[in-house]
C-alpha atoms as one frame of an Amber mdcrd trajectory, in Angstrom:
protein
   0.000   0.000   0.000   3.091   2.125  -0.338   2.020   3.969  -3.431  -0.784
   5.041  -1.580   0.817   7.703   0.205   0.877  10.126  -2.654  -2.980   9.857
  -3.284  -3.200  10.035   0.549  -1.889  13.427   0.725  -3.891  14.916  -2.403
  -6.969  13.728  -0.965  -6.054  15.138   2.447  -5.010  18.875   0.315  -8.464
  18.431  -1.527 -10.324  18.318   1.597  -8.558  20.976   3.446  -9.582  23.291
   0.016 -12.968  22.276   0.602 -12.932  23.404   4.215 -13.438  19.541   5.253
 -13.832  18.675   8.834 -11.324  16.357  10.371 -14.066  13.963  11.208 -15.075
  14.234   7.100 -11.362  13.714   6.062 -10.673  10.620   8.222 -14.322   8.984
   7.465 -13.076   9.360   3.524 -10.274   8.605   3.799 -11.048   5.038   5.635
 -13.430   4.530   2.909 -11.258   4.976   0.182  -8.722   2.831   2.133 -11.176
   0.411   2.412 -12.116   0.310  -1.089  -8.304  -0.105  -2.241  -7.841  -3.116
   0.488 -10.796  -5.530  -0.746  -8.802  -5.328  -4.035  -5.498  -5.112  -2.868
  -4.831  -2.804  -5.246  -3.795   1.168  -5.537  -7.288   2.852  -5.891  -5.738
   4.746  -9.089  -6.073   1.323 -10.955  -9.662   0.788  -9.979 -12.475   1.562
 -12.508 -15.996   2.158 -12.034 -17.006  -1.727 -12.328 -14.559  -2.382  -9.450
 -16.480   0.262  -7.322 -20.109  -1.269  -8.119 -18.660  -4.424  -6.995 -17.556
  -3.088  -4.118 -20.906  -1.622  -3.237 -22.493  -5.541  -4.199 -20.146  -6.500
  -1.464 -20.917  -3.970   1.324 -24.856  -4.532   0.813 -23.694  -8.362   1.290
 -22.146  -7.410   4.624 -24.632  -5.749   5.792 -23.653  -2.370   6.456 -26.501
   0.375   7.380 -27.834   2.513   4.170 -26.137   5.950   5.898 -22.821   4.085
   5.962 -23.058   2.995   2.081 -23.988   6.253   1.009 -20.956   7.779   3.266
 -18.784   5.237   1.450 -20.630   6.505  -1.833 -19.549   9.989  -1.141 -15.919
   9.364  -0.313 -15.344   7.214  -3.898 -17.491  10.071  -5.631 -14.750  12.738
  -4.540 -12.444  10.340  -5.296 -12.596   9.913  -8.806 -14.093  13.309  -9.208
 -12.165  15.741  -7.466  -8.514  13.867  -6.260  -8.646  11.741 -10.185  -9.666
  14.495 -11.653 -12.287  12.100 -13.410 -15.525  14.685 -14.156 -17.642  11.881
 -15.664 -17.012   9.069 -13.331 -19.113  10.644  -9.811 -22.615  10.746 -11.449
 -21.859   7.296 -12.275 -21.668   6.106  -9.011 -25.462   5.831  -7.731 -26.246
   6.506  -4.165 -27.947   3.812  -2.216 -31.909   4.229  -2.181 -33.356   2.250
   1.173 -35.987  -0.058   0.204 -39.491   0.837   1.511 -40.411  -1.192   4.207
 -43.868  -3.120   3.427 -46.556  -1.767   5.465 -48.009  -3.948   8.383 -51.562
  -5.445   7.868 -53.840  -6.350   9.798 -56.376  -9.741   8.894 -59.660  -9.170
   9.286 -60.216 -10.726  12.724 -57.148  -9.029  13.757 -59.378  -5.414  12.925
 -61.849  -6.689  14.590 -60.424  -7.682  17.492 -58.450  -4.391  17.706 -61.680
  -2.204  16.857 -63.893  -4.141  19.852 -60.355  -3.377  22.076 -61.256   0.575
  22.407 -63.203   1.225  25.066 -64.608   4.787  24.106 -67.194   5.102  22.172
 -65.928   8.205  20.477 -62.018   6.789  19.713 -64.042   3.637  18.406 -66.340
   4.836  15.962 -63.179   6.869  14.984 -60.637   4.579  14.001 -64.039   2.393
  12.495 -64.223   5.082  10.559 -61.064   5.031   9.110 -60.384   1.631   8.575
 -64.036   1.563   6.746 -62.727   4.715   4.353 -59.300   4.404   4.234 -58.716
   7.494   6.035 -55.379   9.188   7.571 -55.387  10.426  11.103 -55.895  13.909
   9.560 -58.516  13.350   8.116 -60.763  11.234  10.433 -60.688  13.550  12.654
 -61.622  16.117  10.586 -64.949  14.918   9.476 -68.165  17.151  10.327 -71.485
  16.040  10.083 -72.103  17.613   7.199 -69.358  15.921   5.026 -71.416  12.254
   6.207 -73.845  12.414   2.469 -76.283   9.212   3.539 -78.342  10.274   0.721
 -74.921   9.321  -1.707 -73.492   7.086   0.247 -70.034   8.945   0.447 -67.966
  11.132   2.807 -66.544  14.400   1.880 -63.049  14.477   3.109 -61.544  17.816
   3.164 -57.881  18.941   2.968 -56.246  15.497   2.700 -52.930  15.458   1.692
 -52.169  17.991  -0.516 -54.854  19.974   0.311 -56.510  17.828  -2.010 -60.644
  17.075  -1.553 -62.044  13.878  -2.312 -65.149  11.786  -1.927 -64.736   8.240
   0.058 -67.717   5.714   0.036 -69.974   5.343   2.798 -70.233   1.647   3.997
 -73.584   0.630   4.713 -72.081  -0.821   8.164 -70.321   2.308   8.843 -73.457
   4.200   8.309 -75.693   2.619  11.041 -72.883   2.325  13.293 -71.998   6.460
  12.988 -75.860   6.819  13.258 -75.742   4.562  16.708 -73.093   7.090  17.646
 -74.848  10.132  17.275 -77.905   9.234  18.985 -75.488   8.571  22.099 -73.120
  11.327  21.505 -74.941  13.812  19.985 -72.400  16.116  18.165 -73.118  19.128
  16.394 -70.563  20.273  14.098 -67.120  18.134  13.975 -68.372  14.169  13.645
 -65.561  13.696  16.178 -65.298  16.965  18.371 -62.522  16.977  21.352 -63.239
  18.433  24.813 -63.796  21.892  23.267 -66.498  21.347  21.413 -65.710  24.177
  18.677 -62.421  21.898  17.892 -62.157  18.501  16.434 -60.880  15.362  18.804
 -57.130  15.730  19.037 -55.180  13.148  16.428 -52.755  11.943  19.722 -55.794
  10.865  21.053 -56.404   8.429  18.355 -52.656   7.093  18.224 -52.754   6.917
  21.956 -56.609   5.132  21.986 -54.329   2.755  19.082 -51.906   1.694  20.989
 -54.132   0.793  24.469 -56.168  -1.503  21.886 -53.502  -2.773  20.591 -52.071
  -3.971  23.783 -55.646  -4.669  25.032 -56.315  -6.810  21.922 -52.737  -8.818
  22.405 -51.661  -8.495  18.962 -48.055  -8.636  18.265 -48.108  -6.475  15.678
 -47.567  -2.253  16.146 -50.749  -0.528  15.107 -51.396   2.488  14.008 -53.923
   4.709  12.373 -51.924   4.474   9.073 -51.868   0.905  10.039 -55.436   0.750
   9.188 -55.477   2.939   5.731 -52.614  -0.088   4.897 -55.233  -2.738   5.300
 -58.197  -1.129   4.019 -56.154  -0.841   0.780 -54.922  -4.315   1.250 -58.443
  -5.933   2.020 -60.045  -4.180  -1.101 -57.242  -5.335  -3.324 -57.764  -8.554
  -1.906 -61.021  -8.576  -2.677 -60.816  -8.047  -6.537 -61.205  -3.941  -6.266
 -59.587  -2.351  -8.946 -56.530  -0.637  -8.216 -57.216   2.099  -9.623 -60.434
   2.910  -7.516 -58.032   2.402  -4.354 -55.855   5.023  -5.950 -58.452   7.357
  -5.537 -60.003   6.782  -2.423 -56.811   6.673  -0.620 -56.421  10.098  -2.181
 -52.588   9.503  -3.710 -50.104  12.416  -4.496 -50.473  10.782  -8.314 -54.381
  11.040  -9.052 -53.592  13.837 -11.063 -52.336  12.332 -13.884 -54.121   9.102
 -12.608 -57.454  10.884 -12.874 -56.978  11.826 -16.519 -56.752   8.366 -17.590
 -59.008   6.551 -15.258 -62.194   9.066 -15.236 -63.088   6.990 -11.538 -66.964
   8.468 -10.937 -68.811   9.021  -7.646 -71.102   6.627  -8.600 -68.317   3.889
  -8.999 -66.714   4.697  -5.565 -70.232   4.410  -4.163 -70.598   0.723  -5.494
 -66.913   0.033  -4.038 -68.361  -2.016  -0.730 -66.458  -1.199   2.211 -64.224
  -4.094   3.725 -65.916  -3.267   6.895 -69.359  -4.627   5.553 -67.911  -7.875
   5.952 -67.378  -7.872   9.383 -69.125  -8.419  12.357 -68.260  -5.691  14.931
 -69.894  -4.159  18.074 -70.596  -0.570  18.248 -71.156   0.616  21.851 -68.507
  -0.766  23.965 -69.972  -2.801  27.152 -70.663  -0.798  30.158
């Protein structure tokens, strides 16, 4: 590694130029170390195909995503600043981390969890959003008003995006929000918290999601989202078209989805709820 000593000290003089910290130089410089010891080889004689089977062989170790794409970054300035190679750094792809799938829940396991939440408020809630798919946001956000029984949707306002859209109205959902009102009673906000004049406070469903969860004994981590996941999961499941799900779940891509798929009111509205297929009790026991 002799003849390393020269590249050494014009990566160390590229660095300083670049105002570097210590902490920067010496991470970089173990990288490129690194690199040039797996091949026991000067660095200067490695080409790009040696460096993507380099990064073949630190995904096969193991090593965390940050520490590839720090490993990424030391080999980029490598080739592009201390080589003097231009071309070579865009070549050398940073490390994407895969998405993780979501958890899903079976349908006994929603029912289980639902019947695990003791208030009647929290319940009908979180019912609510497993039956339409919503985000926290937005199922709290509800008012009476947006509940259309005579179309058999809900309005949601300001989802993600600030985007409106229309969600269907399951048949079960329906009787069990109209169970709910005649005990509750709520005048503006579907879901209102303490104050009245405000909606119910999102924590309140994560926190009401992880008592049932515990409650319920299920292994798996549950969360609000955790329901959207397998609403859109169930429906899927159940021969809904993809494209439908698109739209109710209100994706960052319905515009350009929307131009090609025309989705109607009417066809969400004969979407059936995966929540129509389960047998759930509204009011929780006394």
């Amino acid at each position: 590694m002799a003849e390393m000593s020269p590249l050494r000290r014009r990566m160390i003089d590229d660095m300083t130029i670049r105002n570097m910290s210590p902490a920067t130089q010496r991470s970089y410089l173990h990288a490129v170390t690194k690199f040039s010891r797996h091949f026991a080889r000067s660095p200067e004689r490695l080409d790009l195909e040696d460096v993507r089977a380099f990064q073949v062989h630190l995904v096969a170790t193991g090593i965390s995503w940050p520490a590839l794409n720090q490993t990424v970054c030391a080999l980029r300035f490598f080739y592009g600043v201390t080589l003097g190679h231009a071309e070579i750094p865009e070549r050398i792809p940073y490390a994407r981390e895969p998405r993780k799938l979501p958890v899903v829940l079976s349908a006994d396991e929603v029912v289980r969890f639902l019947e695990a939440v003791p208030s009647l408020k929290t319940r009908a809630a979180l019912t609510t959003a497993y039956a339409a798919g919503l985000r926290a946001s937005e199922a709290v956000g509800i008012k009476l008003a947006d509940v259309d029984a005579g179309r058999m949707v809900i309005r949601v306002e300001h989802g993600k995006g600030g985007k409106d859209r229309y969600v269907m109205l399951s048949v079960q959902l329906l009787g069990i929000l109209r169970t709910y009102w005649r005990l509750a009673r709520p005048t503006h906000w579907l879901f209102p918290g303490r104050d009245p004049s405000k909606p119910i406070d999102v924590q309140v469903l994560h926190a009401a999601c992880r008592s049932a969860c515990a409650a319920a004994g299920l292994a798996k981590r549950v969360t609000v989202h955790t329901l959207r996941h397998s609403f859109a999961t169930h429906l899927l499941e159940s021969g809904a078209d993809i494209r439908i799900i698109q739209v109710l779940l209100g994706h960052s891509n319905l515009s350009s989805t929307a131009r090609y798929t025309q989705v109607s009111n009417g066809l969400i509205r004969r979407t059936e709820s995966p929540l129509d297929r389960l047998r759930l009790e509204v009011v929780p026991p006394a």
